[in-house]
C-alpha positions in Angstrom: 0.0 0.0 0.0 1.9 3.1 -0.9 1.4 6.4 1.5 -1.0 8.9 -0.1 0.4 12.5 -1.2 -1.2 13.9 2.6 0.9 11.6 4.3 4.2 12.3 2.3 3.9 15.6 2.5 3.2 15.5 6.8 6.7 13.4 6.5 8.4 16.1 5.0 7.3 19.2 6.8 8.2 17.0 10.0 11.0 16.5 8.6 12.3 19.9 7.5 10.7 21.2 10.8 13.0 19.0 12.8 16.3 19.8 10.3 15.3 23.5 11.4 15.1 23.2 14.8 18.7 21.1 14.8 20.3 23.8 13.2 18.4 26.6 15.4 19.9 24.8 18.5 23.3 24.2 17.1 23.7 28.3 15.8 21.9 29.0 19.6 24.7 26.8 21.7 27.9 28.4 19.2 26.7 32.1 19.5 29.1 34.2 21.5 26.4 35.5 23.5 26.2 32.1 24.9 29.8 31.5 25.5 30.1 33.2 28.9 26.9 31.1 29.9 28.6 27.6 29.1 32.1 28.2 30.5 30.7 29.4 33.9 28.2 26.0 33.8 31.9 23.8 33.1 33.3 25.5 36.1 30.2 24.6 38.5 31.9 21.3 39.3 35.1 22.7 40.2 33.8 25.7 42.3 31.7 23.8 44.1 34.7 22.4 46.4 35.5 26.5 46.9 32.5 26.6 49.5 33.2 23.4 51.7 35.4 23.2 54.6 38.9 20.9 55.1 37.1 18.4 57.3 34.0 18.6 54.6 36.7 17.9 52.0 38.2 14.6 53.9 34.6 13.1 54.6 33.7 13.3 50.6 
């Protein structure tokens, strides 16, 4: 049974929508506005340890 022209074309506005949206996120995550954002979320590991105490260190 072959998919009528309806169906076909719901496939490809899916998926062109979805191509679209990939390549919104990617251009959203690169920007340099972002940059600041995502180097100060790497960091939040590392600071963390900046706020505990010696004897909180030795118990983790």
């Amino acid at each position: 049974m072959e998919p009528s022209s309806t169906e076909i074309f719901w496939q490809i506005a899916w998926t062109v929508f979805a191509f679209v949206f990939f390549v919104g996120v990617v251009f959203w995550a690169w920007s340099g506005k972002r940059k600041s954002n995502f180097d100060e979320a790497a960091r939040m590991a590392l600071d963390d340890d900046k706020d505990l105490t010696d004897k909180q260190r030795r118990d983790v």
